[in-house]
C-alpha positions in Angstrom: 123.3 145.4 111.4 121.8 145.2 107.9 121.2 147.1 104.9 119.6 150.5 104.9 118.0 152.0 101.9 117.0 155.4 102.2 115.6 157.9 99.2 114.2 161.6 99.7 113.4 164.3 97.7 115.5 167.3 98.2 113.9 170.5 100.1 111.1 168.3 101.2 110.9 166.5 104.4 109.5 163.0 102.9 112.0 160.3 102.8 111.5 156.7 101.8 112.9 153.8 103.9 113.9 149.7 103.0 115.4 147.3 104.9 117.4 144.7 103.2 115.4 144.8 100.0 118.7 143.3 98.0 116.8 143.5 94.3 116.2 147.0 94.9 119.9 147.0 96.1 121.6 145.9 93.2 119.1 147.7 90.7 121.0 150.6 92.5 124.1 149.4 92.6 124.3 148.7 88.9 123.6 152.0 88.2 126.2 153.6 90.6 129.0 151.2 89.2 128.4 150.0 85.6 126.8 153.2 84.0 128.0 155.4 86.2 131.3 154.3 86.4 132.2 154.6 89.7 135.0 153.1 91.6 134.7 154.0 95.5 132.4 151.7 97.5 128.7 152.8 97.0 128.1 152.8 101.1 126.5 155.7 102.1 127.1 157.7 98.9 124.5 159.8 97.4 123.1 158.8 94.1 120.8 161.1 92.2 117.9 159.5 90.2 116.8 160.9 87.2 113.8 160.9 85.1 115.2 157.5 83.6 116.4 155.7 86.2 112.9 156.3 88.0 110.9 154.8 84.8 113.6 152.0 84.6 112.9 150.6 88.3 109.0 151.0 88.1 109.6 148.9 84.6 111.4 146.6 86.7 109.1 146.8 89.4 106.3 146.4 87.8 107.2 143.2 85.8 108.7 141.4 88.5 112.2 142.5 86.7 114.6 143.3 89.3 117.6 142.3 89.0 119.1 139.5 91.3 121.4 139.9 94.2 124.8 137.9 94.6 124.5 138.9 97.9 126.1 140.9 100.5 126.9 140.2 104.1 124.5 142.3 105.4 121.9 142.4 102.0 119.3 139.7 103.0 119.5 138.0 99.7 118.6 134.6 100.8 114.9 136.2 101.0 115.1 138.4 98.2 112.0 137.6 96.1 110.2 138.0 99.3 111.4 141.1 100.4 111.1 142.7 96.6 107.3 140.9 96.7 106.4 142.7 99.8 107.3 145.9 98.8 106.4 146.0 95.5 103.3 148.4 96.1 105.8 151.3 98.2 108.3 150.5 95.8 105.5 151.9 92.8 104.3 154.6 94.9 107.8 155.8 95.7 108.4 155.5 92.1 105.3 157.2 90.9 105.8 160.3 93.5 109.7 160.5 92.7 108.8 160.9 89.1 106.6 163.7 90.0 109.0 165.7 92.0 111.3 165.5 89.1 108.5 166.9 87.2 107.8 170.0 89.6 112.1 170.6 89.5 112.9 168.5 92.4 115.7 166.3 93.4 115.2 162.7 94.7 118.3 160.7 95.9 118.6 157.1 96.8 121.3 156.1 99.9 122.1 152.9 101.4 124.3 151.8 104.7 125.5 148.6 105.2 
């Protein structure tokens, strides 16, 4: 058991896949509770990126900005720097071809199971 991180553009068959990347986690998390206000637990609820959010996480990414994890039983936040360092170049590609399916009217969702 672990966490799994999942994203994929609506009407299209590619998908995006993590595993226990707990910065990425609570980037997500944040969003789904603090701005978004949300009160039910975020396990395998849908959560629909926008143009915004997408330019926010490559920031993040891109800087080495993510935020930290406090953990979670399953998260895998006592290697969190590694895990965010080792997928920092799928995490700008995913960013960088989400962005662009926004742009051509697309949807792109992010989903976790933990």
């Amino acid at each position: 058991m672990g966490l799994d991180q999942y994203a994929y553009i609506r009407e299209n068959t590619k998908e995006f896949y993590w595993r226990k990347h707990s910065k990425l986690q609570m980037f997500m998390e944040n969003i789904w509770y603090q701005e978004q206000g949300n009160n039910e637990e975020f396990n395998c609820k849908d959560l629909v990126l926008t143009k915004e959010i997408l330019e926010r996480l490559l920031k993040c990414v891109e800087t080495n900005t993510l935020p930290e994890s406090k953990g979670g039983f399953f998260y895998g936040h006592q290697f969190q720097d590694e895990a965010a360092e080792e997928s920092r170049k799928a995490d700008i590609k995913f960013c960088k071809e989400a962005l662009q399916a926004i742009k051509d009217g697309k949807e792109v969702v992010y989903t976790c199971w933990y």
